[in-house]
C-alpha positions in Angstrom: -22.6 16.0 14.4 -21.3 12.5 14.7 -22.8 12.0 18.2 -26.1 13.6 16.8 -26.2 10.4 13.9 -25.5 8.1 16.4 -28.0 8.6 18.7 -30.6 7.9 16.3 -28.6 5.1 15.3 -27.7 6.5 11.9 -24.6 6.4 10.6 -22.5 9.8 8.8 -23.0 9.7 4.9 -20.2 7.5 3.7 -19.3 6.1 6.6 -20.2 2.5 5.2 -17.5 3.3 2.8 -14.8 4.6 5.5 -15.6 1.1 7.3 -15.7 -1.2 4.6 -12.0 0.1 3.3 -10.6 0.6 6.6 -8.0 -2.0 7.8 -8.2 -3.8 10.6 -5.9 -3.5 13.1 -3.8 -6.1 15.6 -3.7 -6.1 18.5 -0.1 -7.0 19.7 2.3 -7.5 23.5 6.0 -7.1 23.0 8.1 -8.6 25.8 11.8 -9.4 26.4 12.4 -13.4 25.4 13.6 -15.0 28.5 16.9 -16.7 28.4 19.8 -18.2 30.1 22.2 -16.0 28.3 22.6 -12.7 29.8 23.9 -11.4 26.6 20.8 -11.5 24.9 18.2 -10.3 27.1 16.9 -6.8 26.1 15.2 -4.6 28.5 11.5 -4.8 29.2 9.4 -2.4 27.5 7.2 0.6 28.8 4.3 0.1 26.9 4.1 -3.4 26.4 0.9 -3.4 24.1 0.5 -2.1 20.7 -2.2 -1.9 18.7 -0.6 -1.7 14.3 -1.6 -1.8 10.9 -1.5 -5.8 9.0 0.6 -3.9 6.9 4.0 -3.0 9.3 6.9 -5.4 8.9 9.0 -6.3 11.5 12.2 -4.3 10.2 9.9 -0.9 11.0 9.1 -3.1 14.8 12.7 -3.4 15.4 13.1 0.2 14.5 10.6 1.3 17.1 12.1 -1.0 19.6 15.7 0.5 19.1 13.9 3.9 19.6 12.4 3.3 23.1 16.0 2.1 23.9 17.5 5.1 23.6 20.4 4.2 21.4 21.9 1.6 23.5 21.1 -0.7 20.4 20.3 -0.5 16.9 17.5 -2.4 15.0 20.1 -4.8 13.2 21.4 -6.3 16.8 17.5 -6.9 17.6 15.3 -10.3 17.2 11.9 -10.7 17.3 10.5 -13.9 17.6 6.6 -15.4 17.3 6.1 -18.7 18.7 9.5 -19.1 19.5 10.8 -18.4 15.9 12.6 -15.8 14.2 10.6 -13.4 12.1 12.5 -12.0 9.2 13.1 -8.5 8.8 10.7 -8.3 4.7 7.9 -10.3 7.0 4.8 -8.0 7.9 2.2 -8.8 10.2 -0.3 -10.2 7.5 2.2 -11.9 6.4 3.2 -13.6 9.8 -0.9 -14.3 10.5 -0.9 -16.3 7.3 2.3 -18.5 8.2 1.7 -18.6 12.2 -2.3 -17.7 12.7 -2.8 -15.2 15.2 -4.4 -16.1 18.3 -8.2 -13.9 19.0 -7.4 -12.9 22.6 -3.3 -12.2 22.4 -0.8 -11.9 19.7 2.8 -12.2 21.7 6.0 -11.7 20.4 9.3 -11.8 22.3 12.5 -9.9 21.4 16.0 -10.1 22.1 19.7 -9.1 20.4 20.9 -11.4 18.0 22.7 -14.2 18.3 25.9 -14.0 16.8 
């Protein structure tokens, strides 16, 4: 049915709605913060591209990242930075556009385990 309405360049009754309350979503590259302490460097992630809602915060990031670690680490010994600065844990990704301005083309934040 949906391929049907498209075709003649219709669009599904409500479907105006769906898009105008929809969120957008980021488009976001995690990778390991490079440093000269060994100590801190994380390993590099599988899936180094995620696409989220405005509305995640970075507590629920480090969460997911402690995840694909299996264990090894839990979300309180993890950083992640944006533009070379510590994002706290309450911060979501709206939030973070508003401070820091995300870029159009590539949104790149860098992780790593806390200093201590």
């Amino acid at each position: 049915m949906y391929a049907a309405f498209h075709e003649h360049k219709q669009n599904l009754p409500g479907e105006d709605e769906i898009l105008k309350t929809q969120k957008p979503s980021v488009k976001v590259y995690l990778y390991p913060f490079k440093s000269d302490n060994p100590n801190l460097i994380l390993p590099k992630s599988q899936a180094p591209q995620l696409i989220l809602q405005p509305i995640l915060n970075i507590e629920t990031l480090k969460k997911y990242l402690a995840s694909k670690f299996e264990g090894n680490i839990s979300p309180n010994e993890i950083s992640i930075l944006f533009k070379n600065i510590e994002m706290k844990d309450y911060y979501t990704l709206k939030d973070i556009d508003k401070i820091h301005i995300f870029s159009q083309e590539k949104n790149i934040f860098h992780y790593q385990k806390k200093i201590i």
